[in-house]
C-alpha positions as CSV (number, residue, x, y, z in Angstrom):
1,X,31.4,-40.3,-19.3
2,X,31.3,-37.4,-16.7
3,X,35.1,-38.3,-16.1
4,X,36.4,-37.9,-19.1
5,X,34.1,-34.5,-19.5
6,X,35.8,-33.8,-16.3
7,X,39.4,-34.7,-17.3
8,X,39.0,-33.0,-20.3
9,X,38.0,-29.4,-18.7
10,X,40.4,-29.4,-16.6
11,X,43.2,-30.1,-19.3
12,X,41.4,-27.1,-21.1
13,X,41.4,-24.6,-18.0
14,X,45.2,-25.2,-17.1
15,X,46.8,-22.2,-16.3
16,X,49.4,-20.9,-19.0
17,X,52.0,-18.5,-18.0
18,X,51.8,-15.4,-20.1
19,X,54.3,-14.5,-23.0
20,X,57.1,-12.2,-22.3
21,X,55.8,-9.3,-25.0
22,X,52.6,-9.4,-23.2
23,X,53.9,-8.1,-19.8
24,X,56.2,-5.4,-21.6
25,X,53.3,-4.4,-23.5
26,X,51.4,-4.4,-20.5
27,X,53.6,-2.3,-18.4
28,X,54.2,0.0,-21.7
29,X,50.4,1.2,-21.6
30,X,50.0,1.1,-17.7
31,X,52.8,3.7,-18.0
32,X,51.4,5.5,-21.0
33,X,48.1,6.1,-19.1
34,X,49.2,7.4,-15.7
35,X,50.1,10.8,-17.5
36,X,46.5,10.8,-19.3
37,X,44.9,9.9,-15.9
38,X,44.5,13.9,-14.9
39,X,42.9,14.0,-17.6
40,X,40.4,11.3,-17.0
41,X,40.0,12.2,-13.7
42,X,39.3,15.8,-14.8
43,X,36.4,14.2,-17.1
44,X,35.2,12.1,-14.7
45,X,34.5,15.1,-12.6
46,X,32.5,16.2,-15.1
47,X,30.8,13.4,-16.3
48,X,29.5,13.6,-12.0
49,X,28.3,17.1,-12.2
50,X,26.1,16.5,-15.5
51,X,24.1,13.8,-14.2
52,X,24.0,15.9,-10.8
53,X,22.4,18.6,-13.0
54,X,19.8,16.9,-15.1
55,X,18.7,15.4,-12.0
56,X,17.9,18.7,-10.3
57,X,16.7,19.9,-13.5
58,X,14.6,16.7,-13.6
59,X,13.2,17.1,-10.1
60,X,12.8,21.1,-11.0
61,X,10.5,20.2,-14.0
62,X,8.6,17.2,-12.0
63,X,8.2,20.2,-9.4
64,X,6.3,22.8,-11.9
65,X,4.4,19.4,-13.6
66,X,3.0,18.8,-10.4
67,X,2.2,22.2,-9.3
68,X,0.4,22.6,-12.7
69,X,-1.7,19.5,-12.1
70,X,-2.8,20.3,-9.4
71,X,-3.8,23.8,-10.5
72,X,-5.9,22.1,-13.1
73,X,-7.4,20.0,-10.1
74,X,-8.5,23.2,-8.4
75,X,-9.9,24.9,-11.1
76,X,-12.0,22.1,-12.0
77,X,-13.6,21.8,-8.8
78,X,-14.1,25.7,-8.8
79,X,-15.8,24.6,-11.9
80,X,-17.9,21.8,-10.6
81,X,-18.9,24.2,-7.5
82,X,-20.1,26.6,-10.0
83,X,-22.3,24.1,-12.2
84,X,-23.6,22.8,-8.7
85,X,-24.3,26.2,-7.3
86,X,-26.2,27.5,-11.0
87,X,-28.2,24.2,-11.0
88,X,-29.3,25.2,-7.3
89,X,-30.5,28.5,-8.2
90,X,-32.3,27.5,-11.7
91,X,-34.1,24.8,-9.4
92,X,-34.6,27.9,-6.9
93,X,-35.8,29.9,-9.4
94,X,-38.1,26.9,-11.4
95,X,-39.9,26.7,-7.6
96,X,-40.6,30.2,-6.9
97,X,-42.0,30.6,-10.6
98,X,-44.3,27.9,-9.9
99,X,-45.1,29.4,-6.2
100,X,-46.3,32.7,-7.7
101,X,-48.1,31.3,-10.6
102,X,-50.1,29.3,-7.7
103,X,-50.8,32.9,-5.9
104,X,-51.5,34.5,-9.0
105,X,-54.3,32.1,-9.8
106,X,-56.0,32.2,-6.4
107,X,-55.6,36.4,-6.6
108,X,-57.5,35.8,-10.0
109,X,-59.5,33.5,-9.0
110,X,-61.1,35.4,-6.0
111,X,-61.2,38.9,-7.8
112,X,-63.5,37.4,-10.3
113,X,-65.9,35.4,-8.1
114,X,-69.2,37.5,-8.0
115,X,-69.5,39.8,-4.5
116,X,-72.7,38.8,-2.2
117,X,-73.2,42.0,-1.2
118,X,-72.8,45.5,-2.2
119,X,-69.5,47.6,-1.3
120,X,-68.7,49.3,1.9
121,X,-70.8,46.4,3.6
Protein backbone atom coordinates (compact mmCIF):
# COMPACT_ATOMS: atom_id res chain seq x y z
CA UNK A 1 0.00 0.00 0.00
CA UNK A 2 2.82 2.61 0.95
CA UNK A 3 4.25 1.74 -2.71
CA UNK A 4 1.68 2.53 -4.66
CA UNK A 5 1.10 5.88 -2.25
CA UNK A 6 4.62 6.30 -3.09
CA UNK A 7 4.46 5.59 -6.87
CA UNK A 8 1.66 7.61 -7.14
CA UNK A 9 3.32 11.02 -5.56
CA UNK A 10 5.95 10.80 -7.34
CA UNK A 11 3.91 10.56 -10.78
CA UNK A 12 2.04 13.68 -9.27
CA UNK A 13 5.37 15.81 -8.38
CA UNK A 14 7.06 15.20 -11.89
CA UNK A 15 8.49 18.24 -12.99
CA UNK A 16 6.71 19.86 -16.14
CA UNK A 17 8.57 22.28 -18.20
CA UNK A 18 6.82 25.57 -18.34
CA UNK A 19 4.70 26.95 -21.43
CA UNK A 20 6.29 29.24 -23.81
CA UNK A 21 3.65 32.33 -22.97
CA UNK A 22 4.64 31.92 -19.49
CA UNK A 23 8.35 32.83 -19.83
CA UNK A 24 7.46 35.82 -22.26
CA UNK A 25 5.02 36.99 -19.84
CA UNK A 26 7.45 36.57 -17.34
CA UNK A 27 10.20 38.46 -18.83
CA UNK A 28 7.45 41.16 -20.02
CA UNK A 29 6.72 42.13 -16.22
CA UNK A 30 10.42 41.61 -14.97
CA UNK A 31 11.11 44.36 -17.55
CA UNK A 32 8.04 46.40 -16.80
CA UNK A 33 9.13 46.65 -13.06
CA UNK A 34 12.76 47.58 -13.32
CA UNK A 35 11.66 51.22 -14.33
CA UNK A 36 9.00 51.27 -11.35
CA UNK A 37 11.86 49.96 -8.97
CA UNK A 38 13.12 53.74 -8.06
CA UNK A 39 10.13 54.15 -7.19
CA UNK A 40 9.86 51.29 -4.75
CA UNK A 41 13.00 51.74 -3.58
CA UNK A 42 12.13 55.40 -2.95
CA UNK A 43 9.03 54.02 -0.74
CA UNK A 44 10.83 51.59 0.78
CA UNK A 45 13.03 54.30 2.25
CA UNK A 46 10.22 55.64 3.65
CA UNK A 47 8.35 52.89 4.84
CA UNK A 48 12.27 52.55 7.05
CA UNK A 49 12.08 55.98 8.44
CA UNK A 50 8.36 55.70 9.74
CA UNK A 51 8.83 52.80 11.80
CA UNK A 52 12.31 54.47 12.90
CA UNK A 53 10.13 57.40 14.11
CA UNK A 54 7.27 55.79 16.00
CA UNK A 55 9.78 53.89 17.63
CA UNK A 56 11.58 57.00 19.07
CA UNK A 57 8.33 58.45 19.55
CA UNK A 58 7.44 55.21 21.36
CA UNK A 59 10.51 55.20 23.57
CA UNK A 60 10.00 59.27 24.03
CA UNK A 61 6.44 58.57 25.43
CA UNK A 62 7.55 55.34 27.55
CA UNK A 63 10.34 58.03 28.77
CA UNK A 64 7.68 60.78 30.17
CA UNK A 65 5.27 57.50 31.43
CA UNK A 66 7.97 56.54 33.51
CA UNK A 67 9.17 59.71 34.74
CA UNK A 68 5.47 60.44 35.69
CA UNK A 69 5.18 57.27 37.71
CA UNK A 70 7.60 57.63 39.50
CA UNK A 71 6.72 61.26 40.37
CA UNK A 72 3.47 59.75 41.69
CA UNK A 73 5.83 57.26 43.78
CA UNK A 74 7.49 60.20 45.42
CA UNK A 75 4.72 62.15 46.22
CA UNK A 76 3.05 59.38 47.85
CA UNK A 77 5.75 58.70 50.21
CA UNK A 78 6.06 62.48 50.88
CA UNK A 79 2.56 61.70 51.72
CA UNK A 80 3.00 58.73 53.91
CA UNK A 81 5.93 60.67 55.75
CA UNK A 82 3.51 63.31 56.54
CA UNK A 83 0.62 61.07 58.00
CA UNK A 84 3.58 59.26 59.96
CA UNK A 85 5.10 62.44 61.21
CA UNK A 86 1.14 64.08 62.21
CA UNK A 87 0.35 60.74 63.95
CA UNK A 88 3.73 61.24 65.95
CA UNK A 89 2.99 64.62 67.17
CA UNK A 90 -0.96 63.99 67.96
CA UNK A 91 0.52 60.91 70.09
CA UNK A 92 3.11 63.68 71.40
CA UNK A 93 0.65 65.94 72.09
CA UNK A 94 -2.18 63.13 73.68
CA UNK A 95 1.05 62.39 76.32
CA UNK A 96 1.93 65.78 77.32
CA UNK A 97 -1.90 66.50 77.84
CA UNK A 98 -2.11 63.68 80.06
CA UNK A 99 1.44 64.69 81.77
CA UNK A 100 0.10 68.06 82.82
CA UNK A 101 -3.30 67.04 83.78
CA UNK A 102 -1.24 64.64 86.35
CA UNK A 103 0.68 67.91 87.60
CA UNK A 104 -2.30 69.84 87.73
CA UNK A 105 -4.01 67.50 90.02
CA UNK A 106 -1.06 67.04 92.52
CA UNK A 107 -0.74 71.34 92.41
CA UNK A 108 -4.55 71.06 93.41
CA UNK A 109 -4.34 68.54 95.42
CA UNK A 110 -1.58 70.02 97.75
CA UNK A 111 -2.97 73.71 97.65
CA UNK A 112 -6.17 72.41 99.21
CA UNK A 113 -4.78 70.11 101.94
CA UNK A 114 -5.23 72.05 105.25
CA UNK A 115 -1.73 73.94 106.55
CA UNK A 116 -0.35 72.52 110.14
CA UNK A 117 0.79 75.55 111.03
CA UNK A 118 0.30 79.18 110.72
CA UNK A 119 2.14 81.30 107.77
CA UNK A 120 5.67 82.64 107.97
CA UNK A 121 6.41 79.46 110.17
Amino acid sequence: MSEDLESRLRAALTPVAPRPEFTRNLIARLTADEGTEADTRGRRRLRHKAPAWWLSAGIAASLLIAAGVQHQLQERRETQRGLEARREVIEALRMTSEKLNLAYEAIKSQSSLPADDGPGV
